[in-house]
C-alpha positions as CSV (number, residue, x, y, z in Angstrom):
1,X,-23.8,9.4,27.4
2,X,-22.6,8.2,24.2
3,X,-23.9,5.8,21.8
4,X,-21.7,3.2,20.9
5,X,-22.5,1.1,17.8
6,X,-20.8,-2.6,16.6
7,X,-21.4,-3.5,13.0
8,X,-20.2,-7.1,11.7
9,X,-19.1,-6.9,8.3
10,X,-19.3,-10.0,6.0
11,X,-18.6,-10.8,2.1
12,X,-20.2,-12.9,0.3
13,X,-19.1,-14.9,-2.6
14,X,-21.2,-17.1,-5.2
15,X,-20.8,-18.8,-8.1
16,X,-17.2,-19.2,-7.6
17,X,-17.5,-21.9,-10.8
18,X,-17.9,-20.7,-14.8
19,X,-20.7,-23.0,-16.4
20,X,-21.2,-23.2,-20.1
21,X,-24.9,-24.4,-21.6
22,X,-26.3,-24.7,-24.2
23,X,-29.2,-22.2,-25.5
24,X,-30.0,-22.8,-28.9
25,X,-29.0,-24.7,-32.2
26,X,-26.8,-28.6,-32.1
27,X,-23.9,-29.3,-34.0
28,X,-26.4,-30.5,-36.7
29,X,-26.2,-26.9,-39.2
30,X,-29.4,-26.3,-41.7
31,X,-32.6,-23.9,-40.8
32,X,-35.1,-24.1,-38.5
33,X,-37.1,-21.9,-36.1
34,X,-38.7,-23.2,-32.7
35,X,-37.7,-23.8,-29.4
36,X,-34.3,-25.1,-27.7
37,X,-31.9,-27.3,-30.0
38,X,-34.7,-28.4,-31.8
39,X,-33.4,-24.9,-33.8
40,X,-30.8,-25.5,-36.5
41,X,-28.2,-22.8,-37.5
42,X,-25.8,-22.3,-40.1
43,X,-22.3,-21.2,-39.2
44,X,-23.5,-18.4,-37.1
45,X,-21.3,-15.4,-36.0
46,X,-21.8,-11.8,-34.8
47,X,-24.7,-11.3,-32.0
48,X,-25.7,-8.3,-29.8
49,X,-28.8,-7.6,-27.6
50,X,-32.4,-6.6,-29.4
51,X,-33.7,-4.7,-26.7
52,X,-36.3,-6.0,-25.6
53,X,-34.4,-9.1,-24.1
54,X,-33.5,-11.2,-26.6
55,X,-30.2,-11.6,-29.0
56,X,-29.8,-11.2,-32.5
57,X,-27.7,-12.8,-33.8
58,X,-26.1,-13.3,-37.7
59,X,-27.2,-16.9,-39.6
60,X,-24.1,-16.1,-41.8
61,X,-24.7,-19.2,-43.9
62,X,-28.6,-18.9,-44.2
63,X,-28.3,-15.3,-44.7
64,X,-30.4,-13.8,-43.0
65,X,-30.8,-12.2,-39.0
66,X,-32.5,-14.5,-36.4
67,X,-33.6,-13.7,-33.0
68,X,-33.5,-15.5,-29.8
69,X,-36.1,-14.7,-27.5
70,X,-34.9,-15.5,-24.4
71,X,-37.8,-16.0,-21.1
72,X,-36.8,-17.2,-17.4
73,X,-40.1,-19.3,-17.4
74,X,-40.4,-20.9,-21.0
75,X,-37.9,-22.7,-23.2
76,X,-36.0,-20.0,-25.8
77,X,-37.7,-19.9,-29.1
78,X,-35.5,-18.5,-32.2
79,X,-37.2,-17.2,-34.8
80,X,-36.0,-14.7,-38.5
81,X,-35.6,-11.4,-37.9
82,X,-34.7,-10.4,-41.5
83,X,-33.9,-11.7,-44.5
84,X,-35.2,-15.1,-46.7
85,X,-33.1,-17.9,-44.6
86,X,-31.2,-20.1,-47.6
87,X,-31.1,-17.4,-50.7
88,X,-29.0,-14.9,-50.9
89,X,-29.0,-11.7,-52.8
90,X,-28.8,-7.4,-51.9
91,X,-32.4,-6.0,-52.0
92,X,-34.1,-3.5,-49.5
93,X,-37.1,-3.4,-48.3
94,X,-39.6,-4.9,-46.3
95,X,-37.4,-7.1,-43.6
96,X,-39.3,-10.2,-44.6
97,X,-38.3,-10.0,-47.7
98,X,-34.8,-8.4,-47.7
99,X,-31.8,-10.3,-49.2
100,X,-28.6,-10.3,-47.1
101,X,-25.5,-12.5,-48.7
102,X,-23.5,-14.0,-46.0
103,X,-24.4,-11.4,-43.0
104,X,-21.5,-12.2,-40.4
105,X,-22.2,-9.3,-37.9
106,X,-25.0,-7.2,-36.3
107,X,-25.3,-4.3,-33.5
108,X,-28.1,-2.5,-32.1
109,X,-28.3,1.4,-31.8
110,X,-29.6,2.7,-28.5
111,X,-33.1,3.2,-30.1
112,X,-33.6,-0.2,-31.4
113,X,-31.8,0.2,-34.8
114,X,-30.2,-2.8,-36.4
115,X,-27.2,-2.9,-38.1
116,X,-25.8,-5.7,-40.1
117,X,-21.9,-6.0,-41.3
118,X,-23.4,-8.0,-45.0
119,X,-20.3,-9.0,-45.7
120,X,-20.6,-10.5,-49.5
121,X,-22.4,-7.4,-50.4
122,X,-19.5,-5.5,-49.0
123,X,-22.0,-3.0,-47.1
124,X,-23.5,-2.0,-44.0
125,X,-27.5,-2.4,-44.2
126,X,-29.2,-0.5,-41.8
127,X,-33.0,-2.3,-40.2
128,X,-35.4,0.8,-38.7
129,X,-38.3,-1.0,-37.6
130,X,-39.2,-3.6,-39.9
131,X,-37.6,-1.9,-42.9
132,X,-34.0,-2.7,-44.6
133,X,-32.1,-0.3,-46.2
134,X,-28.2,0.2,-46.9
135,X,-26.4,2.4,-45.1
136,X,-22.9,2.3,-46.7
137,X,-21.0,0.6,-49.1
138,X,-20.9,0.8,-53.2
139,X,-21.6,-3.3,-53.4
140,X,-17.9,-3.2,-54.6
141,X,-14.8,-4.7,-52.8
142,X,-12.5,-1.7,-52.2
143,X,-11.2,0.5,-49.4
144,X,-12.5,3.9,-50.1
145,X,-13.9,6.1,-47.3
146,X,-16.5,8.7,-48.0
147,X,-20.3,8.6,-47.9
148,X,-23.0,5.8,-48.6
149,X,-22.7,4.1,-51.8
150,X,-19.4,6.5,-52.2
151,X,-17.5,4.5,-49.9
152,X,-16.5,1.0,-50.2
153,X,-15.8,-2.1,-48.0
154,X,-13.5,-5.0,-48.7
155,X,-14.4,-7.4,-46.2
156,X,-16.7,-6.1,-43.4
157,X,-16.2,-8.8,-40.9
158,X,-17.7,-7.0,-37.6
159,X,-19.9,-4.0,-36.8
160,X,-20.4,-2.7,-33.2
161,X,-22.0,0.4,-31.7
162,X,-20.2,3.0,-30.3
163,X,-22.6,3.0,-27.0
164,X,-19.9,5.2,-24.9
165,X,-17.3,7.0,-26.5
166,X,-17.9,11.0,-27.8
167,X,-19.3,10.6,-31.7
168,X,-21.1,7.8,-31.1
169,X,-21.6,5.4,-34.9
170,X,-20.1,2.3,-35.6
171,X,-17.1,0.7,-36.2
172,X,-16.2,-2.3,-38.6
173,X,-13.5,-5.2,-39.0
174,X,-12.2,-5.0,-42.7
175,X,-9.8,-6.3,-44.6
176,X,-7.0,-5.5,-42.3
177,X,-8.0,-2.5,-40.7
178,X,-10.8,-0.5,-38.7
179,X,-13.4,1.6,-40.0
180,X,-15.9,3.9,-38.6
181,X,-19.4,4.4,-40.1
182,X,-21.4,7.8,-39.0
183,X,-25.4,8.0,-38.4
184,X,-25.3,9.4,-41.8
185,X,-23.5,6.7,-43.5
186,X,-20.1,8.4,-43.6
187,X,-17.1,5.6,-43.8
188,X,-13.7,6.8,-42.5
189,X,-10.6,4.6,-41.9
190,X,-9.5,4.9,-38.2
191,X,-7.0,2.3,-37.8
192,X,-4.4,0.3,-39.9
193,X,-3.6,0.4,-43.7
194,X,-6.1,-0.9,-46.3
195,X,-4.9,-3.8,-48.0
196,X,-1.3,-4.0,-46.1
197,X,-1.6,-7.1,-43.2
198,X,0.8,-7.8,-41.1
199,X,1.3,-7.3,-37.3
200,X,2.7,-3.6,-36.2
201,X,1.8,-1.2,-33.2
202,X,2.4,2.6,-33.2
203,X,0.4,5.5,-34.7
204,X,-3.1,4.7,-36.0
205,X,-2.7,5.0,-39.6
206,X,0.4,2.8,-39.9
207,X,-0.2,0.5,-38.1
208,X,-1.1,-2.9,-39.4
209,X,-3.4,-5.4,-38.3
210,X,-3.7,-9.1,-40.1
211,X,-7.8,-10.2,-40.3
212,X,-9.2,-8.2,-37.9
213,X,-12.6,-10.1,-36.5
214,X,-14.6,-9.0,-33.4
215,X,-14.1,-5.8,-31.8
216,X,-14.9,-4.1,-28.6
217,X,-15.2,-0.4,-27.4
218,X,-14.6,0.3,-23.8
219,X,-16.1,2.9,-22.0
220,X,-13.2,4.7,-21.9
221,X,-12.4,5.0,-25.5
222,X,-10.9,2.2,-26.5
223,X,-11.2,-0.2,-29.2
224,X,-10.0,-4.0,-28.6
225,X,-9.6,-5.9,-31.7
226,X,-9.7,-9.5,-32.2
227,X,-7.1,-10.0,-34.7
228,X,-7.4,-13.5,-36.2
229,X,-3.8,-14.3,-37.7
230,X,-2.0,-12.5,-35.4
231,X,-3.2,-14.6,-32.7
232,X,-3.5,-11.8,-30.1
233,X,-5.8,-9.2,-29.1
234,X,-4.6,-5.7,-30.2
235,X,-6.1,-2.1,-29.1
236,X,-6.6,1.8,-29.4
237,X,-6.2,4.2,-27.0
238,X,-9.0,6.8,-26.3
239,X,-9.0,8.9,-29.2
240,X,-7.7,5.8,-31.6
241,X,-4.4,7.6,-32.6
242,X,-2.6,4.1,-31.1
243,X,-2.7,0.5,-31.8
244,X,-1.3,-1.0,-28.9
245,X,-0.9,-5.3,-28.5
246,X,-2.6,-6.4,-25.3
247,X,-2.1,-10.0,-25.8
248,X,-0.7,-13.0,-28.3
249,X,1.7,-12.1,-31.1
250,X,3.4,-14.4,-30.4
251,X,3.0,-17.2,-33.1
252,X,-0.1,-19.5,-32.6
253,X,-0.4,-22.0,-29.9
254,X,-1.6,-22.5,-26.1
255,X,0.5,-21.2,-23.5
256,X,-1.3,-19.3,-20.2
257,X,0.3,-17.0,-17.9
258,X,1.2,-13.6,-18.6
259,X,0.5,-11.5,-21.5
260,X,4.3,-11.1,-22.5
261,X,4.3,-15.1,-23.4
262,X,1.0,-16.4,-23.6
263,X,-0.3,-17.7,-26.8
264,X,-3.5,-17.9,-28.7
265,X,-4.8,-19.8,-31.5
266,X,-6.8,-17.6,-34.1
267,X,-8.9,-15.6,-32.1
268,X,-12.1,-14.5,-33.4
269,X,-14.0,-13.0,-29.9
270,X,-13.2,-10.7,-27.7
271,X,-15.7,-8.8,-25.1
272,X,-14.3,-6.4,-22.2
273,X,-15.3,-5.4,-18.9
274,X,-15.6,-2.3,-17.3
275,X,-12.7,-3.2,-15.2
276,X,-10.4,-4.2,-18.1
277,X,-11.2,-7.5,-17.4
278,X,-11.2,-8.8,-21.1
279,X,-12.8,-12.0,-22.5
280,X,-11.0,-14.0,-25.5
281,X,-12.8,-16.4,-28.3
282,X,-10.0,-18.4,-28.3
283,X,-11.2,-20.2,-31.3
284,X,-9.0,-22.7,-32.6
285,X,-7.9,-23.9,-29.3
286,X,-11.7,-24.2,-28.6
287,X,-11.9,-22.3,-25.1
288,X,-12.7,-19.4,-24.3
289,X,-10.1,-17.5,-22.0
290,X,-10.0,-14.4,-19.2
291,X,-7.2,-11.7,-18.9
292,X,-7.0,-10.3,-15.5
293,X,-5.1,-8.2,-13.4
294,X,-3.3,-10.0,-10.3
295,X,-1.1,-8.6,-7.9
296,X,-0.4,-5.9,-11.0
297,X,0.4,-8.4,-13.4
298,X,-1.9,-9.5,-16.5
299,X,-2.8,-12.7,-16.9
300,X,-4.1,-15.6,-19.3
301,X,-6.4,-18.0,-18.0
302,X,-8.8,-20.8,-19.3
303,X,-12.4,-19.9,-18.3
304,X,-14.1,-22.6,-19.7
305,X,-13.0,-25.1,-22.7
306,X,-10.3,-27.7,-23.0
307,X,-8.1,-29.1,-26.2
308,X,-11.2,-31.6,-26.7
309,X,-13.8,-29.7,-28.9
310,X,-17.4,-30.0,-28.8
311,X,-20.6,-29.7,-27.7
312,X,-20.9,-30.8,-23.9
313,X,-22.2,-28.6,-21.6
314,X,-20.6,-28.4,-17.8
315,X,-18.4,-26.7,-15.5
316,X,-15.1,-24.8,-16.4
317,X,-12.6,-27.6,-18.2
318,X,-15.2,-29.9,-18.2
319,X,-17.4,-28.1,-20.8
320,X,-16.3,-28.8,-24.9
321,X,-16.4,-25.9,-26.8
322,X,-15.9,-26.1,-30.8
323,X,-14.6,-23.2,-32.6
324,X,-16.3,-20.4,-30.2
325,X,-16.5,-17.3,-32.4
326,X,-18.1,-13.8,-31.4
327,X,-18.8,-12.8,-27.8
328,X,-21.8,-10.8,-26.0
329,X,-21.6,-9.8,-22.3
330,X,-24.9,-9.3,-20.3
331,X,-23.1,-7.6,-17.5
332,X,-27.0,-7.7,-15.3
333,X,-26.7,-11.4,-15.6
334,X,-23.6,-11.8,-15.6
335,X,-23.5,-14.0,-18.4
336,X,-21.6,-14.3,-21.6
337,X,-22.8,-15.6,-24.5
338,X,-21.3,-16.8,-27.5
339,X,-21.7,-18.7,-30.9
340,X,-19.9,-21.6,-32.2
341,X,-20.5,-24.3,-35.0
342,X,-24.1,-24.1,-35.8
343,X,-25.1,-23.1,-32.1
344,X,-25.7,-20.2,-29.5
345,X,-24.4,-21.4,-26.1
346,X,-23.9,-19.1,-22.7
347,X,-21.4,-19.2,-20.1
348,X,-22.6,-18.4,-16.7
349,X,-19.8,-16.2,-14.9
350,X,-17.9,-16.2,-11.3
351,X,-19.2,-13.3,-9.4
352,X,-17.0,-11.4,-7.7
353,X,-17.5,-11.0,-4.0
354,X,-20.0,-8.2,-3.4
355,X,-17.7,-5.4,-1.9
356,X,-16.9,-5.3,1.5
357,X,-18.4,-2.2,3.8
358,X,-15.5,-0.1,4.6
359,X,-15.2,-0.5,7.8
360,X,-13.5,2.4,9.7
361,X,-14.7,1.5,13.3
362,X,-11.0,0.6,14.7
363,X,-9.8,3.8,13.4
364,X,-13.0,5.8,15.1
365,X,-12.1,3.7,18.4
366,X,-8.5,4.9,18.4
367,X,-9.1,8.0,17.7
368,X,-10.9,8.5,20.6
369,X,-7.9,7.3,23.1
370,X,-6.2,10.2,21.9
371,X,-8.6,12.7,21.7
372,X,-10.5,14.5,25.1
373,X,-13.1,15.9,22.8
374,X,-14.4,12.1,22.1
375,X,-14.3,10.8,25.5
376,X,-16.0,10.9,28.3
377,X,-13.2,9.6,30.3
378,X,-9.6,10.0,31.1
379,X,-7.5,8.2,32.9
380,X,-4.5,9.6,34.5
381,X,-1.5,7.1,34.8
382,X,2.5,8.6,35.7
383,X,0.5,12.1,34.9
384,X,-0.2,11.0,31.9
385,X,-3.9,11.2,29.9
386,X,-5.6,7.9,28.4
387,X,-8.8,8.6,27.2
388,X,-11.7,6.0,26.6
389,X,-15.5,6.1,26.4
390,X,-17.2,4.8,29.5
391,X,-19.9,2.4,27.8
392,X,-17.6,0.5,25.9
393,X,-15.6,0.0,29.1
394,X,-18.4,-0.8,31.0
395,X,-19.4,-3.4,28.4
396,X,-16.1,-5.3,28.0
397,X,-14.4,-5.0,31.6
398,X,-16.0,-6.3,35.1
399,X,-13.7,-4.4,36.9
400,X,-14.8,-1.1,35.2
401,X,-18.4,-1.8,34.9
402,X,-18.4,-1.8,38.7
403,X,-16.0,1.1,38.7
404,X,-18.4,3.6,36.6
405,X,-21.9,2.0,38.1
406,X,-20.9,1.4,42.0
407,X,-19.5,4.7,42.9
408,X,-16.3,3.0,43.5
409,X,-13.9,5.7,44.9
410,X,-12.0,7.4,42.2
411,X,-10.4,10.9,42.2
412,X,-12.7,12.6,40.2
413,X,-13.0,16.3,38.4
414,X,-15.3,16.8,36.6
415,X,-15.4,19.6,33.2
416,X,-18.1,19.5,30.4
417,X,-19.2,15.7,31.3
418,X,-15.8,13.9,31.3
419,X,-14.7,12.0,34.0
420,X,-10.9,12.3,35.4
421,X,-10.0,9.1,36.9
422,X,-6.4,8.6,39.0
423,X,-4.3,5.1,38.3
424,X,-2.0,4.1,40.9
425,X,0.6,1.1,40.8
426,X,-0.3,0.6,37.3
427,X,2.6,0.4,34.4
428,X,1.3,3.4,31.6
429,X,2.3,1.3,28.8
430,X,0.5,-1.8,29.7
431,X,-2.6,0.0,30.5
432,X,-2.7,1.7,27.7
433,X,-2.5,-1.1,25.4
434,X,-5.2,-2.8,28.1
435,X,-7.8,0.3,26.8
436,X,-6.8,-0.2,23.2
437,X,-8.0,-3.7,23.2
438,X,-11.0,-2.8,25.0
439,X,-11.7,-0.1,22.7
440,X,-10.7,-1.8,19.8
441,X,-10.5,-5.5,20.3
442,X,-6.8,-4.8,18.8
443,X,-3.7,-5.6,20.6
444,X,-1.0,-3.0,20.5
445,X,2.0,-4.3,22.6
446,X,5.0,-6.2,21.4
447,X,4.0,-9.6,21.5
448,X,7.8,-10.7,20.7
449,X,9.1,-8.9,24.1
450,X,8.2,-11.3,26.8
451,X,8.4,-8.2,29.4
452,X,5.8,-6.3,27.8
453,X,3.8,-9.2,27.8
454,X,3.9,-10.2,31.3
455,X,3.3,-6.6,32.2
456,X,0.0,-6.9,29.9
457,X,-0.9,-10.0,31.6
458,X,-0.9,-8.8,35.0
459,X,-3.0,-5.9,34.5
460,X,-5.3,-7.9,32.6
461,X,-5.6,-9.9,36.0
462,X,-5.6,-6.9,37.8
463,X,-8.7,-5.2,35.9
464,X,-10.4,-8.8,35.1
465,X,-10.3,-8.5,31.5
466,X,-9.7,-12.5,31.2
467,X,-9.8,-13.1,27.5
468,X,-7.0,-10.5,27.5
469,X,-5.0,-12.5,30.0
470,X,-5.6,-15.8,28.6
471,X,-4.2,-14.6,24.9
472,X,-1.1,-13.4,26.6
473,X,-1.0,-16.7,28.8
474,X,-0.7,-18.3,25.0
475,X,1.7,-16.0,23.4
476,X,4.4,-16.4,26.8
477,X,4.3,-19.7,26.5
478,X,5.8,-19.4,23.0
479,X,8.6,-17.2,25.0
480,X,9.3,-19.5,28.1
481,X,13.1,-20.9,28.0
482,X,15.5,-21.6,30.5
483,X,16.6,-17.9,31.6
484,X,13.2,-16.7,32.0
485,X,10.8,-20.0,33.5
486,X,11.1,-19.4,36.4
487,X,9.8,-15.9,36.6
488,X,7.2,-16.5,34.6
489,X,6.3,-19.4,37.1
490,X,6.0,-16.9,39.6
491,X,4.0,-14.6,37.5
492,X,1.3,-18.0,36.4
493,X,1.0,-18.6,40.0
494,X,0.5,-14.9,41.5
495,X,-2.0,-14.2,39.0
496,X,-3.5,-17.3,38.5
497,X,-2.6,-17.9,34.9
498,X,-3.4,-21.8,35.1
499,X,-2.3,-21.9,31.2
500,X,0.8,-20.3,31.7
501,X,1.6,-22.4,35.0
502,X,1.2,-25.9,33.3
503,X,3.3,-24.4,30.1
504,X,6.3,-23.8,32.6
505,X,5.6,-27.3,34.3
506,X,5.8,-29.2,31.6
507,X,8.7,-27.0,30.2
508,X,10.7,-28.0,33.7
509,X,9.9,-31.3,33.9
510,X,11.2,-31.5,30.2
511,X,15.0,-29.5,31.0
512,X,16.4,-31.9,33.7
513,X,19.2,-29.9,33.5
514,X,16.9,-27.0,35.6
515,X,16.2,-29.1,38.9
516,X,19.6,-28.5,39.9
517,X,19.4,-24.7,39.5
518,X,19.2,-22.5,43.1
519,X,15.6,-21.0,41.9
520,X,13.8,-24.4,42.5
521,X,14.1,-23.9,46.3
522,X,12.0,-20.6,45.7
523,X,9.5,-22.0,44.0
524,X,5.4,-21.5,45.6
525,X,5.4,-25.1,47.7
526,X,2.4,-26.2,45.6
527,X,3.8,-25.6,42.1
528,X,6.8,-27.3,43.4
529,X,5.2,-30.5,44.9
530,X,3.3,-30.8,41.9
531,X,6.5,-30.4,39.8
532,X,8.1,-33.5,42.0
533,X,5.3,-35.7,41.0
534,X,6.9,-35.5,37.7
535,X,10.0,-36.6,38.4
């Protein structure tokens, strides 16, 4: 015999709500180390994961790198990383006593490395261990690529790993285009022209960007850009040879919906999923905001924030935001965090329902009604074969449970285990549907044909499979009108549909217009005097 397993299926959903708290730092800027918002910031910006779980994070205005240590158990402490917090200067060395002048950026390297975007020095300073050195940049403004102190930055607004894409290095925000910085300290322009701003897609190289802030590589390839005074998010393609707009461009403002026409106000964040989801700093409309796929659209929508800025931790709408800036997704915790005024804050995400198990049982069911080498049965109605396993009949029908374990007479033959059973006075098409359900739990039958129907319904009665015959009871009473009632009161009474028979009853009693047709004299006496005791 066969084995014959059910499996229930459910999803689960949680956290159907975005909450934003508050992990470090107040509205009240200055310097401080210790624990909670006891901490005080100064205007800071760029962020990324140390490594061994806390955030960095860049103290633009105290100039210098602090670091949140983040533990379950124990309120976060912040403490510096690099630099002298409140003085400001370019000198290497020992991190403790490094200058930075207004750091605004900072990404970690798969082995722990620390790079810094130091903007005022117009470089990229490289921390290995507790050791700072410069990577790139002459200490002049300018736009030249080449090598270390060769090449030159204007404005180095953002730096972030390359942590998928072929290559690997950096890439950098500045002064209206993209950069890319090697292992070696080799600068190259990837995207838009140096000192032209302005908004225009098409081929890498001439296309423009206006104050290009945050940036984010997927793991695809591409590069999304949060480009401040174009208010929109722009983006490469895999190998960078196109700048695309995703979102915004559209003149500043607040307007949701799709990308075409929504609107953004100076965005400086953006952060992006492996699923294209993509995360916006909306910053001067102080929310922060989610573009999605639905239904093969993309859309804009508020995650958390309103029009009211501030610092008010809470749920969704609820929550005040106040110029959020740079984003950082912890895609374990499902968390995002992300700096504004003088603060680190965190939003807690939606999860997505876990994925449902795939569930082909109905399909394996069916399959087996239509294929001898499954079953262990067939059926042979008008010469024709409906095949079936045994147990699950057994288990879901009276009538066959006593068929296969009573030796109830059947015309048997028996080759390689399968039994041949031969149906009499039974409709093919109704039975058939009668072992699909069985089988399946699914109804195949035309449930707007009130024939088919009452056919299905009296071979339900007939083989006792009464949950059967009480859902077609329900879908003929949908059907019952004045040409058919009274066959279908003859059908409720011979089978003993008790539904069905007080559907028509009350259906008679409310057509007067029916007592004076000929079929009421034919009606069973006791349906009939119980009909006249409605009159």
């Amino acid at each position: 015999p066969r084995l014959v397993c059910w499996i229930v299926c459910h999803v689960i959903m949680v956290d159907l709500v975005s909450t934003v708290s508050t992990v470090a730092g107040s509205l009240e800027h200055g310097f401080r180390d210790g624990r909670g918002k006891n901490v005080k910031f100064c205007n800071p910006v760029g962020l990324d994961f140390s490594g061994d779980g806390g955030i960095l994070v860049a103290d633009c205005n105290n100039h210098c790198i602090r670091k949140v240590v983040l533990k379950s158990n124990s309120p976060t402490y912040v403490e510096t990383f690099a630099g002298i917090p409140g003085e400001s200067g370019c000198k290497d060395g020992d991190a403790s006593q490094a200058l930075f002048h207004y750091p605004r950026s900072v990404t970690v390297s798969s082995d722990g490395t620390v790079y810094v975007a130091d903007t005022s020095n117009y470089r990229i300073r490289k921390i290995d261990g507790s050791r700072v050195s410069s990577l790139a940049g002459s200490g002049q403004e300018g736009t030249t690529d080449g090598k270390g102190n060769l090449a030159s930055f204007f404005d180095p607004y953002d730096i972030t790993c390359v942590k998928h894409h072929r290559g690997g290095g950096y890439y950098v925000s500045d002064y209206y285009s993209i950069r890319h910085v090697t292992d070696d300290g080799t600068v190259s322009t990837v995207a838009g022209t140096p000192g032209q701003y302005g908004h225009q897609d098409g081929a890498s190289r001439q296309a423009k960007f206006d104050v290009p802030h945050q940036l984010a590589c997927a793991s695809s390839g591409e590069i999304y850009v949060a480009d401040k005074d174009s208010h929109g998010i722009r983006f490469t393609n895999a190998d960078h040879s196109i700048v695309r707009t995703l979102v915004g461009a559209n003149g500043s403002g607040f307007v949701e919906g799709t990308t075409e026409t929504s609107k953004f106000n100076s965005p400086l964040g953006v952060a992006i999923l492996d699923d294209g989801q993509c995360f916006v700093a909306d910053t001067n409309n102080h929310r922060i905001r989610v573009i999605s796929l639905s239904d093969g659209v993309q859309t804009v929508s508020t995650l958390v924030g309103s029009s009211q800025d501030g610092l008010e931790d809470g749920d969704g709408q609820h929550a005040k935001l106040k110029y959020p800036r740079h984003l950082l997704l912890d895609h374990f915790s499902n968390t995002l965090y992300f700096t504004q005024d003088h603060c680190l804050r965190k939003v807690s995400l939606p999860r997505k329902p876990l994925p449902q198990l795939e569930a082909s049982l109905l399909q394996d069911m069916l399959s087996i009604v239509d294929n001898p080498r499954l079953s262990d049965v067939v059926f042979k109605v008008q010469e024709q074969p409906i095949y079936a396993s045994k147990v699950l009949l057994r288990l879901r029908s009276k009538y066959f449970n006593h068929m296969f374990s009573s030796g109830m007479k059947e015309s048997v033959q028996t080759i390689a285990a399968v039994t041949e059973v031969s149906m009499k006075d039974v409709d093919y098409k109704s039975f058939k549907s009668l072992i699909v359900y069985l089988m399946t739990d699914k109804l195949e039958a035309d449930t707007n044909d009130y024939k088919t129907l009452y056919h299905l319904l009296v071979v339900s009665d007939q083989f006792m499979v009464d949950r059967l015959k009480f859902h077609c009871e329900r879908l003929l009473e949908r059907h019952i009108e004045v040409d058919n009632v009274f066959e279908l009161v003859h059908l409720a009474v011979s089978s003993g549909a008790e539904h069905l028979k007080a559907a028509t009853l009350r259906y008679i009693t409310q057509h007067r217009e029916l007592r004076q047709r000929p079929e009421m004299e034919q009606l069973p006496p006791k349906f009939l005097v119980n009909l006249l005791k409605h009159f």
